[in-house]
C-alpha positions as CSV (number, residue, x, y, z in Angstrom):
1,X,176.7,64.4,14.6
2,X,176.2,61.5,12.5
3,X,178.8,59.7,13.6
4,X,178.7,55.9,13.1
5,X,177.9,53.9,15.9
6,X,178.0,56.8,18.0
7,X,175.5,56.1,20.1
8,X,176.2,52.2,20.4
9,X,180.3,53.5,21.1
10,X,179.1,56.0,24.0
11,X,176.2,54.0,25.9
12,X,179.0,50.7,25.7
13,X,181.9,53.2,27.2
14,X,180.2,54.0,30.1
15,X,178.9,50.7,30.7
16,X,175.3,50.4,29.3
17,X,175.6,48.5,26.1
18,X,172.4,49.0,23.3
19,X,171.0,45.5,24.1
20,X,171.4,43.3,20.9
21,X,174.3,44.4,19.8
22,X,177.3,42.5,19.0
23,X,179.9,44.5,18.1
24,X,179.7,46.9,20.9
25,X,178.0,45.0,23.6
26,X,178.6,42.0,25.7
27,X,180.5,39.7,23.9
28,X,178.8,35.9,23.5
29,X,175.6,35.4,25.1
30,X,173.8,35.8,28.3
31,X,172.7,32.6,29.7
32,X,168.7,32.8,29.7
33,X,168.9,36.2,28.3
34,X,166.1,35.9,24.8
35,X,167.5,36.5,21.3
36,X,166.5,39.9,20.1
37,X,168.3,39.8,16.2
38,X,168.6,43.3,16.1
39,X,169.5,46.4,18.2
40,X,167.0,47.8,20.8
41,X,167.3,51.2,19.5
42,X,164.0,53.2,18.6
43,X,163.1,57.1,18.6
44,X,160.0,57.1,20.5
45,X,159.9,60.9,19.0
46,X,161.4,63.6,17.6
47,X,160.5,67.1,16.9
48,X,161.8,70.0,14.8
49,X,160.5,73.5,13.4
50,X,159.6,73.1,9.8
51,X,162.2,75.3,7.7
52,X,160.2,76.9,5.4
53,X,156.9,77.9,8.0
54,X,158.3,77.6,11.2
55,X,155.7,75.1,12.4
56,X,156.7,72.5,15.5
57,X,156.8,69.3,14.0
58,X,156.1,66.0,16.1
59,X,156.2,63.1,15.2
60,X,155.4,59.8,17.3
61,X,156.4,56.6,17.0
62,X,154.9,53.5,19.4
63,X,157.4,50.8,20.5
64,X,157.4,47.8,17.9
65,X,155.7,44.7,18.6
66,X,158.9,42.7,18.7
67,X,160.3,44.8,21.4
68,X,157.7,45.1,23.5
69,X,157.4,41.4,23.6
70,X,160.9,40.8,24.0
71,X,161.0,43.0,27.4
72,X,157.9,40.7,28.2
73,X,160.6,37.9,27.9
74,X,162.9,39.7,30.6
75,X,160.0,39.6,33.0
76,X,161.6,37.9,36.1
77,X,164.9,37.5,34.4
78,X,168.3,38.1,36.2
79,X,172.1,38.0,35.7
């Protein structure tokens, strides 16, 4: 709805906060718990019809580097 923070404000209310964020999340740090320095947020995909043709649209996007190896980091980790 483009709302901001909308979907940081929901996923904290019913108790599964965007990991990284600061505002909206858990406050201080987790002991053990790696840095990130930004939001774990990505659209993976997203598709639509093309106005004009009518054509389905896809577009892809692969996980970034950094957060792949971040969740490498939680390997083994616990609260």
């Amino acid at each position: 709805t483009g709302r901001t923070h909308q979907i940081r404000v929901h996923l904290a209310s019913i108790g599964h906060p965007v990991a990284g964020d600061r505002l909206y999340g858990a406050p201080g740090k987790t002991p053990g718990l790696p840095e990130l320095g930004r939001y774990f947020l990505h659209a993976h995909r997203i598709r639509f019809r093309q106005p004009s043709t009518g054509a389905a649209v896809t577009i892809e996007s692969p996980l970034p580097a950094e957060l792949r190896e971040w969740l490498g980091r939680l390997e083994g980790f616990q609260t």
